[in-house]
N, C-alpha and C positions, 0 to 999 in steps of 0.2 A: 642422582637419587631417583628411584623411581616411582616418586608420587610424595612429593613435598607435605602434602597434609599432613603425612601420617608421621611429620618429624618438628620435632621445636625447638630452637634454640634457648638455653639459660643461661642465666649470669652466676655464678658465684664466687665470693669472694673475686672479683672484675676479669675471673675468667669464662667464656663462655664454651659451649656445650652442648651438640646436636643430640638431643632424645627423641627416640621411637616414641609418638605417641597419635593416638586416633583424634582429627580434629574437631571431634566433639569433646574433648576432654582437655582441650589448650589451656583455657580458662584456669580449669584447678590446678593445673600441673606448675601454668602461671605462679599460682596462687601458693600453692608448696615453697617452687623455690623458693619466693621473695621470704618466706619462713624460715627455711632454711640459711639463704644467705644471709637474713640477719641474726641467726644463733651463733651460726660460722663467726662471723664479725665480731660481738660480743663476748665470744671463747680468744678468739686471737686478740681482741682487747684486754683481757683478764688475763691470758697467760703470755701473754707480748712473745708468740709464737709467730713464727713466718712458716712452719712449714705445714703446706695443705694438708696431705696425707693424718698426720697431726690431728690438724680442726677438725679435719671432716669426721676422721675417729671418736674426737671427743662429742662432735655436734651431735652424729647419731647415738651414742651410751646418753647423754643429756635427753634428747627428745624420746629416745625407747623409756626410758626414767618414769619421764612427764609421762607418757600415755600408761604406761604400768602402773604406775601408782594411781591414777586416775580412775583406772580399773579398780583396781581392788578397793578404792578408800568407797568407791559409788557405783558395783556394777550393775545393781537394777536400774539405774537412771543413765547408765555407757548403752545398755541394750537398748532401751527406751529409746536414747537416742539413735545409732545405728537405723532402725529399723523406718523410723521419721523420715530418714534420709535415705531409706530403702540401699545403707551400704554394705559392700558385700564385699568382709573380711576376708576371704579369701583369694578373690579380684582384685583385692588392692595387694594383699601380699603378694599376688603373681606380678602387678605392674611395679612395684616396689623392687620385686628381683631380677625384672628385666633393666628396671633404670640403673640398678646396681652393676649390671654386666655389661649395660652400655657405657657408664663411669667406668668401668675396670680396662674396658676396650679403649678409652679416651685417654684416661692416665698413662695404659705403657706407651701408647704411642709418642707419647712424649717425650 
C-alpha cells in the first residue's frame, strides 16, 4: 500500500476490512464501525441469519430509517445540529460511497 495512513482496518460482524480513509478521520470511522457492528449483530441476533450480504442490507434500511425519521420528526434541531459540528452532508455521502465501493471490492474478492 502506498501510504498506510490513508487506510484502516474494521471489524465487522469478526470479519475484518481495509478502508480508504485520511488519518485524520480514523477516529470516527473507528467510531461508525463499532455502530455499525453492533446493529449488524443485533439484526443477526433477531433474525438468527448467518448470511452477511443479509445483515449488512438489513443494518443499512435500519440505520438509513433512524436518520430519516430523525430528520423529519426534528429537522430544525438535525440542521442546528449539523452545523455545530460544522458536518458537511455531502462529504460524508462521498466518504459513505467510497466505503461502499471499497465493501463491494472486498466482498467479491471473496
Amino acid at each position: 500500500m502506498p501510504n498506510e495512513a490513508n487506510y484502516l482496518d474494521i471489524v465487522l460482524l469478526g470479519k475484518e476490512y481495509r478502508v480508504a480513509c485520511p488519518s485524520d478521520q480514523h477516529a470516527a470511522l473507528l467510531q461508525a464501525a463499532d455502530y455499525v457492528d453492533g446493529k449488524m449483530r443485533d439484526i443477526a441476533g433477531k433474525t438468527k441469519s448467518n448470511l452477511p450480504e443479509r445483515i449488512a442490507v438489513m443494518t443499512a434500511l435500519n440505520i438509513a430509517h433512524e436518520h430519516l425519521g430523525r430528520n423529519q420528526e426534528f429537522p430544525e434541531q438535525h440542521q442546528k445540529i449539523e452545523s455545530e459540528i460544522e458536518l458537511d452532508m455531502s462529504a460524508l455521502r462521498g466518504r459513505i460511497f467510497a466505503m461502499e465501493a471499497e465493501l463491494d471490492l472486498v466482498l467479491k474478492s471473496d
